[in-house]
C-alpha positions in Angstrom: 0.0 0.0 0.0 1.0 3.4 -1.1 0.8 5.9 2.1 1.7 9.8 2.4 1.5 11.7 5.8 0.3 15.3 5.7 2.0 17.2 9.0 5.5 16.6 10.3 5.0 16.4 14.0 5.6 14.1 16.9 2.7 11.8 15.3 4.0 12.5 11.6 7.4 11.1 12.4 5.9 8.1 14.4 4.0 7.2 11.6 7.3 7.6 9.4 8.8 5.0 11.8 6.0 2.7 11.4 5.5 2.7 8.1 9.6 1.3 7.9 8.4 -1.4 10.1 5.7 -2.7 7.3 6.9 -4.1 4.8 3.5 -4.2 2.7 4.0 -0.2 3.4 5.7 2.3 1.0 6.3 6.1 2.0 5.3 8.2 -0.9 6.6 11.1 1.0 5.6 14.0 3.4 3.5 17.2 3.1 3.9 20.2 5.1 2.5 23.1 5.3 6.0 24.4 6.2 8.6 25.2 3.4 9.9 21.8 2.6 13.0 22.7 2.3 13.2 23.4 6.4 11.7 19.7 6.9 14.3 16.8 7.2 12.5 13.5 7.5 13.9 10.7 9.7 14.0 8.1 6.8 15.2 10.6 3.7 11.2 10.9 2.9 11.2 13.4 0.3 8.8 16.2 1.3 6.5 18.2 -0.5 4.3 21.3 -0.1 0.9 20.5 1.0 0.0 22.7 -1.8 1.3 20.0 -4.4 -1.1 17.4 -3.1 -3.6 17.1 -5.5 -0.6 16.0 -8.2 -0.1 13.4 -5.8 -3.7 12.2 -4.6 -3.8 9.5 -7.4 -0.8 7.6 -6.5 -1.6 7.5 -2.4 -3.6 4.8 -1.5 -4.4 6.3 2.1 -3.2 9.6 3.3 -2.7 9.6 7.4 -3.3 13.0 8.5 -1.4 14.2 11.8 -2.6 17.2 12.9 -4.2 18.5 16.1 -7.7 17.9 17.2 -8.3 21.4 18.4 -8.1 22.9 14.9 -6.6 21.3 12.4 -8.5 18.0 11.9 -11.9 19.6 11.9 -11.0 21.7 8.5 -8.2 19.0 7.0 -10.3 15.5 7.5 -13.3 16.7 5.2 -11.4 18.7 2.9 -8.5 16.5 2.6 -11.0 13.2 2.5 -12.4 14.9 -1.2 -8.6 14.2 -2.7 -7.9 10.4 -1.6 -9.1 7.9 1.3 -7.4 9.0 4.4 -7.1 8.2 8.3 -7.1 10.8 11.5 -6.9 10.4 15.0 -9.1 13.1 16.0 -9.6 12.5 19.6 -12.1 15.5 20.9 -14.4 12.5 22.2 -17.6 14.8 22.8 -16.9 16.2 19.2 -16.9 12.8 17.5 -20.1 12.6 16.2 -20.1 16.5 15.0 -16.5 15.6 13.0 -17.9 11.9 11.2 -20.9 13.9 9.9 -18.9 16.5 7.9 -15.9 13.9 7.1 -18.5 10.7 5.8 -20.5 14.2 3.4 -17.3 14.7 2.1 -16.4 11.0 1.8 -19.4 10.0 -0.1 -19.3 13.0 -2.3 -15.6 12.3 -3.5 -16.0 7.9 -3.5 -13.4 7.7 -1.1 -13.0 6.0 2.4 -12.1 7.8 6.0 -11.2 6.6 8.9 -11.7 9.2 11.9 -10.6 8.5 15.7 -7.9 6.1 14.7 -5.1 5.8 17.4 -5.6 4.0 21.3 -8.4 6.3 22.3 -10.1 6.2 20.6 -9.0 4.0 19.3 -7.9 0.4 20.9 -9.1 1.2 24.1 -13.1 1.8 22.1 -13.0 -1.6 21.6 -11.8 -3.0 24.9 -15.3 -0.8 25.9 -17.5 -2.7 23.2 -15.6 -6.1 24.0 -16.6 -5.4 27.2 -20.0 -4.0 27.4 -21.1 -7.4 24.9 -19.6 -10.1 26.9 -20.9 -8.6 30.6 -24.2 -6.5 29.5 -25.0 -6.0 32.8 -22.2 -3.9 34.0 -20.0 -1.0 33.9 -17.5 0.8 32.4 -14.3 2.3 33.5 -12.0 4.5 31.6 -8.6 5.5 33.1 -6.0 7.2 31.4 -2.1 8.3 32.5 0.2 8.7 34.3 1.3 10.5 30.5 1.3 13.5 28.8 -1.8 14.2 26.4 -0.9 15.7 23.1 -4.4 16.7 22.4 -4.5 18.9 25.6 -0.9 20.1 24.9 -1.5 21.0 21.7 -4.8 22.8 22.4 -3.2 24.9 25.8 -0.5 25.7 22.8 -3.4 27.5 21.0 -3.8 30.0 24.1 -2.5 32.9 23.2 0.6 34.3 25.3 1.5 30.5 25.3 5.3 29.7 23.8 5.1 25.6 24.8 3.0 23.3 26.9 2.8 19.7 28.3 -0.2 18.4 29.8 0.0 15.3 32.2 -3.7 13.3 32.8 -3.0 11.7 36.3 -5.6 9.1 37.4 -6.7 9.4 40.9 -5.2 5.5 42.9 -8.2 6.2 45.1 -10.7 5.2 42.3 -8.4 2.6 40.3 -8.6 0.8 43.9 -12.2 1.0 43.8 -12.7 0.1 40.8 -11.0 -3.3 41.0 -12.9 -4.1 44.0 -15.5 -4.7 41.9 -18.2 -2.5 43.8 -19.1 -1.0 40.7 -18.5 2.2 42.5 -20.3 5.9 40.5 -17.3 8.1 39.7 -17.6 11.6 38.7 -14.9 13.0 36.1 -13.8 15.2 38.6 -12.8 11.7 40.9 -11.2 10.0 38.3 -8.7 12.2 36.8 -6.9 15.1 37.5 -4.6 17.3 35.3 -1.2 18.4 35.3 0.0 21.3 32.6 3.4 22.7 32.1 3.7 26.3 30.0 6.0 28.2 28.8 4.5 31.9 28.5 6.1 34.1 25.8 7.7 37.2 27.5 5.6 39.3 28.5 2.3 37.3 28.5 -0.4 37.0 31.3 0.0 34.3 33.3 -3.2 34.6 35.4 -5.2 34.9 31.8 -3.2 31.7 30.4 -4.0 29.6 33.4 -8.0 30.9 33.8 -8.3 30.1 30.0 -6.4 26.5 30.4 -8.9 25.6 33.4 -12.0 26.7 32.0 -11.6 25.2 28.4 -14.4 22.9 28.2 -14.2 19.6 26.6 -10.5 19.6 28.0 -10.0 20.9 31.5 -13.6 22.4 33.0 -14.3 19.0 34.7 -11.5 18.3 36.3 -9.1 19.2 38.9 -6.2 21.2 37.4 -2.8 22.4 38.2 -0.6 25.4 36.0 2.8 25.4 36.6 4.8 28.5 34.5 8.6 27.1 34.4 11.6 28.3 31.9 11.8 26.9 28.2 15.5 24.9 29.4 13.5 23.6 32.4 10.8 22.4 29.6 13.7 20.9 27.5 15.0 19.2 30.6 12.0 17.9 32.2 9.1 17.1 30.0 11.2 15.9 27.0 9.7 12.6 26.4 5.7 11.7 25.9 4.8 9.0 27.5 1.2 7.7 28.2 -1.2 5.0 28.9 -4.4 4.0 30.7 -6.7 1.3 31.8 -10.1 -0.4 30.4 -11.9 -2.3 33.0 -15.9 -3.5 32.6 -17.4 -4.8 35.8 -20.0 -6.9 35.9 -22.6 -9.7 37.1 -23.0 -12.9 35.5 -25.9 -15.5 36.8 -29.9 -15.8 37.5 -29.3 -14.1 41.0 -26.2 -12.1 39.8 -24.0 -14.3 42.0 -21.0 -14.1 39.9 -18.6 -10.5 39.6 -16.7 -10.3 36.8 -13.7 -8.0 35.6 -11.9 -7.4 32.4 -9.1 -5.0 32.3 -7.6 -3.6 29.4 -3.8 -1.7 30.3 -1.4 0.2 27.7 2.0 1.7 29.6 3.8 3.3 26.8 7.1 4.7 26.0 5.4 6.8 23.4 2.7 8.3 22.7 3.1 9.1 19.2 5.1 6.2 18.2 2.1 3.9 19.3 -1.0 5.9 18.1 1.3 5.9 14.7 1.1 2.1 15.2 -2.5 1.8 15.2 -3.1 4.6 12.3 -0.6 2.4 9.9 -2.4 -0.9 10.7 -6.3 1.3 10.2 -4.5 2.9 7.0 -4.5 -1.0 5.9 -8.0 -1.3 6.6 -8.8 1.3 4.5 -6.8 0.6 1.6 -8.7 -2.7 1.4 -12.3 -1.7 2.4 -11.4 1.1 -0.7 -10.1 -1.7 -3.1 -13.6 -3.3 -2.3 -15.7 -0.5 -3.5 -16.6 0.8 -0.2 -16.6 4.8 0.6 -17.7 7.0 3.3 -16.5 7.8 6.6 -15.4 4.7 9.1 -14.6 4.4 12.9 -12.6 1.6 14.4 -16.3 -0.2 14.9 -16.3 -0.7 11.3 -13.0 -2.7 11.0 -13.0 -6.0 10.5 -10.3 -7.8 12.7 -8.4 -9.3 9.9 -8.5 -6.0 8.1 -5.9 -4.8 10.2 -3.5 -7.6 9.4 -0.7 -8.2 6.4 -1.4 -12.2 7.6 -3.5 -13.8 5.4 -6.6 -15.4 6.2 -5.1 -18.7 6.3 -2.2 -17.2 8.7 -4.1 -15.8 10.6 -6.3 -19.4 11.5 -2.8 -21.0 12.4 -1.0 -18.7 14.5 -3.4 -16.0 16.0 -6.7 -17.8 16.8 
């Protein structure tokens, strides 16, 4: 399969790195909105100007867009999804159904297939949530994620005004992990899961006490939960908040049995060295998907729901029987 990334960030280079580790994959190349000349791939990718896309679209089989949720995704996915078939990883959950609307219009119109919400979550951890809710219907579920650093929420505190850099760290509370496993099937309230940790760098001059009431109040992102600001020095950025890790837990809780005698838990964990790197993972396996469900005639807009297992795979059917099931 033919791939091309469109944006060079943390999750552009991941998925640079992952394509490398597929050999079914091939790395048409990059395109920026940058000059290209500034951009220097990790593989020798050549690069291109986003501009010179639509010379391209016919010989990309799935383009894997890797912008931010905030604002970029919103305006690329449906415009972007009218030149080929394509795959995001918008992850503004209460926005979902807003964003699959205007991407499947597009889809439809143009005969090509997109993939929204591709990447852990959502992602792999939506289906550890369906998995879970079929097998133990009467139940509940739990949805922890962190220790790590969210690049959704980093990149939408970047978006403040005033603000130079940002990291934000989603911390789950032990309290309720401990409750949960206790299978009590306790009722948690955002605010009791989570909490959230961000780091900024403020551009000289800038208000801090403006940057941190527009960080705590954003809704969607930081309004429900308990929130921290810290202001620290771009070297003490550099030094301390380098890396991006992240991870979570998936647990449905439930009762099995006539009288409900039986308590049941399934739990679903990710700890990962990277963010990026991973959620590239899972956008290079869904950018399969695609490719095929295309091949096959399909078009519109998809979510992981729509993937058939075996989809995801370069195994054949066959393969698949003797080793995996």
């Amino acid at each position: 399969m033919k791939l091309a990334i469109y944006g060079y960030g943390n999750i552009g280079r991941g998925v640079e790195c992952a394509i490398a580790q597929n050999p079914d994959a091939e790395l048409i190349g990059v395109f920026t909105r940058r000059d290209p000349e500034s951009v220097k791939t990790l593989t020798d990718a050549p690069v291109f100007a986003a501009s010179e896309l639509d010379a391209w679209a016919r010989d990309i089989d799935v383009l894997i867009i890797c912008g931010g949720s905030a604002t970029d995704l919103p305006e690329m996915t449906p415009a972007l999804a009218k030149k080929c078939s394509v795959v995001d990883s918008f992850d503004t959950h209460a926005r979902i159904p807003e964003h699959f609307a205007n991407v499947d219009a597009a889809a439809r119109e143009s005969g090509h297939v997109a993939l929204i919400s591709g990447g852990w979550d959502p992602g792999m951890f939506s289906l550890a949530r369906l998995y879970g809710s079929v097998i133990l219907p009467d139940g509940r579920d739990y949805t922890f994620w962190g220790h790590g650093v969210s690049q959704g929420h980093s990149d939408a505190v970047r978006r403040i005004p005033g603000v130079a850099d940002a990291r934000q760290y989603t911390v789950p509370v032990p309290e309720a992990l401990d409750a949960v496993r206790s299978g009590s099937m306790p009722e948690l309230t955002t605010r009791q899961k989570h909490r959230r940790e961000v780091f900024v760098v403020a551009e000289d001059g800038a208000d801090h006490a403006a940057i941190e009431n527009a960080i705590v109040t954003m809704p969607n992102y930081f309004d429900e939960y308990d929130t921290t600001v810290t202001f620290l020095s771009a070297d003490e950025m550099a030094r301390d908040h380098r890396e991006l890790p992240h991870g979570g837990f998936v647990f449905r809780t439930g009762k099995t049995g006539l009288d409900q005698s039986h308590s049941h838990t399934i739990e679903y964990r990710l700890t990962l060295d990277s963010n990026p790197e991973f959620t590239a993972g899972v956008l290079v396996a869904l950018a399969r998907a695609v490719d095929r469900m295309a091949k096959r005639g399909d078009k519109g807009c998809k979510t992981i729901f729509d993937v058939a297992p075996a989809d995801l795979s370069p195994l054949s059917g066959a393969e698949l029987r003797a080793h995996l099931l």
